[in-house]
C-alpha atoms as one frame of an Amber mdcrd trajectory, in Angstrom:
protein
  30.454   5.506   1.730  27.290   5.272   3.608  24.636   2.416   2.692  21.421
   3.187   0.742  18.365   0.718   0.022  16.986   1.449  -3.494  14.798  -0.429
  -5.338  15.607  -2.824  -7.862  11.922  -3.826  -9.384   8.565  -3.493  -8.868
   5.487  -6.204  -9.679   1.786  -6.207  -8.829  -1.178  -8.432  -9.334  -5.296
  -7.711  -9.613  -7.572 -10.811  -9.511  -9.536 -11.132 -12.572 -12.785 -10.498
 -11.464 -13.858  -7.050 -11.817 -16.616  -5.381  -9.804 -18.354  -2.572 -10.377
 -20.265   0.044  -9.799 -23.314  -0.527 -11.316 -23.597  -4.446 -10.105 -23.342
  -3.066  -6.310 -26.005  -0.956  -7.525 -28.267  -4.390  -8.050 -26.532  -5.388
  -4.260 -26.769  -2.351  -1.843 -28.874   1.294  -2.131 -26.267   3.207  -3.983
 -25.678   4.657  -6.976 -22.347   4.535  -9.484 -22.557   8.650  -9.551 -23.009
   8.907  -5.933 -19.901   6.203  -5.451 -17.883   8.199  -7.778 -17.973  11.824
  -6.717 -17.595  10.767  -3.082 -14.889   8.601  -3.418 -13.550   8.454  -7.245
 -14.010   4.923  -7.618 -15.938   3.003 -10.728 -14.497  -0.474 -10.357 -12.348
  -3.068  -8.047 -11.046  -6.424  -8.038 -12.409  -9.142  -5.751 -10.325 -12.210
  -5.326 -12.293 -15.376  -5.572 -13.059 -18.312  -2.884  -9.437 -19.805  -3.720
  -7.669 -16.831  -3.434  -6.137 -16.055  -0.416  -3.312 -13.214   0.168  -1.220
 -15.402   0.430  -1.854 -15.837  -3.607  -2.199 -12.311  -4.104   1.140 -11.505
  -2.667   3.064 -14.491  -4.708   1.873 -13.238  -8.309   2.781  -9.865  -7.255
   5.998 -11.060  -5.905   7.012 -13.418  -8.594   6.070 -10.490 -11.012   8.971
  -8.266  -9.423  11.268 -10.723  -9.099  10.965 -11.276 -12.874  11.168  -7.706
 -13.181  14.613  -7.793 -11.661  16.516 -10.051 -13.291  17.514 -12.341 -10.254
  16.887 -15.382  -8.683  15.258 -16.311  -5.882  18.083 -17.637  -3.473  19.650
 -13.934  -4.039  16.910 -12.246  -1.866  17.861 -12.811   1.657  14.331 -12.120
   3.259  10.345 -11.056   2.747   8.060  -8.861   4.555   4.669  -8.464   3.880
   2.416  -5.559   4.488  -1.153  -6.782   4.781  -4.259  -6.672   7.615  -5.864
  -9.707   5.886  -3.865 -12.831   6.509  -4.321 -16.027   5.392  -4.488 -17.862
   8.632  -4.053 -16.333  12.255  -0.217 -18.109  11.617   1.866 -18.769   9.861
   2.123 -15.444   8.291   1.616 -14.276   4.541   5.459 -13.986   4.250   6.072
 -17.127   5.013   4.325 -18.217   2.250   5.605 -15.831  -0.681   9.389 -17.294
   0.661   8.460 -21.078  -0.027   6.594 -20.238  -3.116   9.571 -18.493  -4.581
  11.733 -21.166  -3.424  14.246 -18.421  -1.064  17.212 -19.579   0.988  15.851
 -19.641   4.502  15.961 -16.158   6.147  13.592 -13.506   8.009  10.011 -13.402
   6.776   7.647 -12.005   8.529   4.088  -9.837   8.566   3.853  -6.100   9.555
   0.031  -4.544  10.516  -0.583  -1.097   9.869  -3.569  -1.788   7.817  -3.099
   1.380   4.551   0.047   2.450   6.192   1.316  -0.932   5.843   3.511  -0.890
   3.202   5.238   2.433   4.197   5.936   0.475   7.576   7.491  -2.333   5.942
   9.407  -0.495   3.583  10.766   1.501   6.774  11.520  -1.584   8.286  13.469
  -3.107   4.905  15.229  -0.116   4.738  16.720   0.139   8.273  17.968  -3.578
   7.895  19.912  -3.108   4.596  20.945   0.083   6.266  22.077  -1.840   9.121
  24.289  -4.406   6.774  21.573  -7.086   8.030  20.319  -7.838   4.979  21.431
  -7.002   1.078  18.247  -7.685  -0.807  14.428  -7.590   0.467  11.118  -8.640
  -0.921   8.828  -6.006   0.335   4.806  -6.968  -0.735   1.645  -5.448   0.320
  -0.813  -7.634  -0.343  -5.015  -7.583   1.007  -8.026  -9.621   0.441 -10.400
  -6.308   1.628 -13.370  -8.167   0.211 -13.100 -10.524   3.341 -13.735  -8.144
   5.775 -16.646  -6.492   4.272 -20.586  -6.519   4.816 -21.868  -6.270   1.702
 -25.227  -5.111   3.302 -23.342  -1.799   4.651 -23.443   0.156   1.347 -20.846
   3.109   3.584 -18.062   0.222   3.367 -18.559  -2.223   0.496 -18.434  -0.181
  -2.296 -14.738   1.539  -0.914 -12.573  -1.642  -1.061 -11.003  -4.154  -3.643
  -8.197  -6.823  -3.596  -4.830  -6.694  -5.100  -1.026  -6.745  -4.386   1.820
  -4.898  -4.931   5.857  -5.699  -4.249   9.122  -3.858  -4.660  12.465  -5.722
  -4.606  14.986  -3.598  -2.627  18.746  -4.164  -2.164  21.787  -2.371  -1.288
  23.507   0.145  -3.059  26.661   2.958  -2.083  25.111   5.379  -4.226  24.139
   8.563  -1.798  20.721  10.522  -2.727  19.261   7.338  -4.537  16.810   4.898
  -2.748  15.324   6.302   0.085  16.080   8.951   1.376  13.953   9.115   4.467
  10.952   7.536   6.136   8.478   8.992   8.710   5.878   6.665  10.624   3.255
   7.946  13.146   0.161   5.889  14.746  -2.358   7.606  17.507  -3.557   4.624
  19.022  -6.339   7.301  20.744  -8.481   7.364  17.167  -8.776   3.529  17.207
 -12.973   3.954  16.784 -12.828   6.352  13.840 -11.847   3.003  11.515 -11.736
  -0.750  12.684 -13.154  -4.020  12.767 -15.709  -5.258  14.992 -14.133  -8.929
  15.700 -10.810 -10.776  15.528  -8.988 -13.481  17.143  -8.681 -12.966  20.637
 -12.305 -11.046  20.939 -14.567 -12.658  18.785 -12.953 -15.582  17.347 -13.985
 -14.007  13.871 -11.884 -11.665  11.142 -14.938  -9.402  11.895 -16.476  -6.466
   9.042 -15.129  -3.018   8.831 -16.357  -0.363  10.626 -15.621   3.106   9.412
 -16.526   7.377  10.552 -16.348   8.369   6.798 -16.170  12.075   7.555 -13.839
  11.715  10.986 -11.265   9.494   8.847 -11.859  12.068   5.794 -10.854  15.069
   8.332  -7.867  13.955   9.929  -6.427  12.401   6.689  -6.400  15.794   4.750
  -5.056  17.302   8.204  -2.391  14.458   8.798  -1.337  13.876   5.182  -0.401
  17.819   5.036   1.368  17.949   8.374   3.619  15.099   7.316   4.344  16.078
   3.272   5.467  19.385   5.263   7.821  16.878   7.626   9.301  15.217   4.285
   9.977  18.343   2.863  11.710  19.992   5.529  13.578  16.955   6.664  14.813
  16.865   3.260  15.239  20.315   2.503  13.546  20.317  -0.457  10.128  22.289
  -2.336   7.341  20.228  -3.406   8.060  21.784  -7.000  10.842  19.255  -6.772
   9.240  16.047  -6.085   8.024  14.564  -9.997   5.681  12.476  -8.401   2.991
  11.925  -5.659   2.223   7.937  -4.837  -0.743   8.671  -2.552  -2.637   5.487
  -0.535  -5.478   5.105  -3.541  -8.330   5.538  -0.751 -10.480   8.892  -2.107
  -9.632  10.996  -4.946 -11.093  13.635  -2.893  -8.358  13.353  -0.369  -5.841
  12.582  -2.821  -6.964  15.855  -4.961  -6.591  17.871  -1.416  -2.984  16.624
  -0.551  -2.051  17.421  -4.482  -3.071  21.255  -3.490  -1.161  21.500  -0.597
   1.704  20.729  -2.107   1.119  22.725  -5.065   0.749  19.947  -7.385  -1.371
  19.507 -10.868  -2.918  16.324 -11.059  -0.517  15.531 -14.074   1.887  14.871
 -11.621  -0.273  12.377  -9.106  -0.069   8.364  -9.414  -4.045   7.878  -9.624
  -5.205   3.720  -9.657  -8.625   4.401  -7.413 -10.972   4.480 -10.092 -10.162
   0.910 -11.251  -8.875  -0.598  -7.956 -10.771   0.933  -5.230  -9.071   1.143
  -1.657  -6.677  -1.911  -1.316  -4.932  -0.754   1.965  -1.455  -1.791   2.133
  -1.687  -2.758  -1.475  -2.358   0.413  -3.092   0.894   2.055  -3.217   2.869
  -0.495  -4.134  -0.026  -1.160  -6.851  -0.002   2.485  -8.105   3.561   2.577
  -8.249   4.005  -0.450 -10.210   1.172   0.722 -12.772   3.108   4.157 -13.131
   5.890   2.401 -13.506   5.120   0.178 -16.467   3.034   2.629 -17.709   6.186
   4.722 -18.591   4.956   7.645 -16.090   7.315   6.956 -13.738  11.391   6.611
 -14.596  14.832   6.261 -13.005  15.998   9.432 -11.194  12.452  10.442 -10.110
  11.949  12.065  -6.901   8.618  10.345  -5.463   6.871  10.794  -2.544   4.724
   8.234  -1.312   1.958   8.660   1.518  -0.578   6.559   3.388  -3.462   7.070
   6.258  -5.172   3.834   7.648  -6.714   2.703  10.707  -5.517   2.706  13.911
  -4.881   5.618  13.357  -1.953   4.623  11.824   0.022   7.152   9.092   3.343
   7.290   7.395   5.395   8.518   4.402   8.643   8.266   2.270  10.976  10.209
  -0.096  12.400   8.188  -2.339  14.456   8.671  -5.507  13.633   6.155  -8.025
């Protein structure tokens, strides 16, 4: 039988401190009812002085591995979505493995700022697929706060902090896990949504720089053109996925991929009115709220999509 990567557990983790949207109100010129019927959002987390990613992606990561029921030394290796680091090097991953106290084995970083997580889980997948690896730690994890100017009121209210993981492992059982990834960057939209410094330019992490209404365009474009890839690859009807795990970014775009599909909202993982836009981190976020929430169960068909800079985009099928 052919080999499958499925996933054991999920875990997240929010900082405590809750911003919203009428203390950015007292900050920048902005409004909480103009914030939420362009984007959706009414609150996010902001992670304190002391805490890094790095401690982001450890709570959520210790959270899931709790979840599943093993131990530590039986995950062979840890890769970590995120576009906020810690430190230039060593890399977030790094970090979650000595925390955790794993056996020595891969851990490593992947960049694809919100696509992030669907690129890692690609990655995981392939190297269970391959026999590499048995079990994988996959966490996206940002500190978005970090990069912002909180004098730009088009980017500061957008963003939060938070982390997400999934534990997956190996499994013989064909049409679980998932069933197929799909990962696409166009390196020539770099300007639409970026950062104007970083290590080798500026010697600074830089503040985010963002076309609102470019990146709003070609994510309802690009987010329909791939759901249409899943579901012919797959050979499938979008009456037969239960749920949609968008990138929590704008309800608005998140309503308009819902219609293309032909989906009620009923059937949409929404976290972006209480976590705001936590790149890599959102999916894995919403999906572990839906999941302890009871929304989301075993044998689910769930699609999960995501749109970040670069352009970067991606997507999986996956049944739960």
């Amino acid at each position: 039988m052919s080999i499958v990567s499925v996933i054991r557990s999920t875990g997240s983790f929010l900082p405590d401190r809750i911003l919203t949207n009428k203390e950015l109100e007292t900050m920048v010129d902005t409004t909480h009812e103009w914030i939420v019927q362009r984007t959706g959002i009414e609150e996010r987390h902001i992670a304190g002085e002391n805490e890094p990613t790095s401690f982001l992606a450890i709570n959520a990561a210790k959270n899931a591995l709790e979840d599943s029921g093993l131990n530590a030394s039986e995950i062979d290796g840890v890769i970590v979505a995120t576009t906020t680091p810690d430190q230039s090097f060593p890399s977030v991953a790094v970090k979650v493995q000595a925390a955790l106290g794993m056996k020595p084995g891969p851990a490593f970083d992947v960049q694809a700022v919100c696509s992030g997580f669907i690129y890692a889980l690609s990655v995981a997948d392939s190297m269970i697929r391959s026999g590499a690896m048995n079990r994988i730690m996959v966490v996206g994890a940002e500190k978005m706060s970090s990069l912002l100017d909180w004098n730009d009121r088009t980017t500061c209210v957008l963003f939060g902090d938070g982390a997400g993981a999934v534990i997956l492992e190996k499994s013989e059982n064909e049409g679980q896990g998932i069933l197929s990834t799909h990962l696409y960057a166009d390196g020539r939209l770099n300007d639409l949504l970026y950062t104007d410094g970083g290590v080798s330019s500026t010697q600074t992490a830089g503040h985010i720089v963002m076309q609102g209404k470019e990146i709003f365009k070609n994510a309802v474009t690009l987010m329909a053109d791939i759901v249409e890839e899943v579901l012919t690859k797959n050979n499938i009807k979008s009456e037969q996925i239960d749920w949609l795990v968008p990138h929590q970014a704008n309800l608005r775009i998140i309503t308009g991929t819902a219609e293309k599909l032909h989906m009620g909202m009923d059937r949409v993982v929404v976290t972006v009115n209480k976590h705001g836009n936590t790149s890599a981190a959102s999916i894995p976020l919403a999906l572990d709220t839906a999941v302890r929430q009871g929304k989301i169960k075993r044998g689910q068909l769930l699609l999960l999509e995501a749109l970040g800079g670069g352009l970067t985009w991606g997507a999986a099928l996956i049944r739960y």
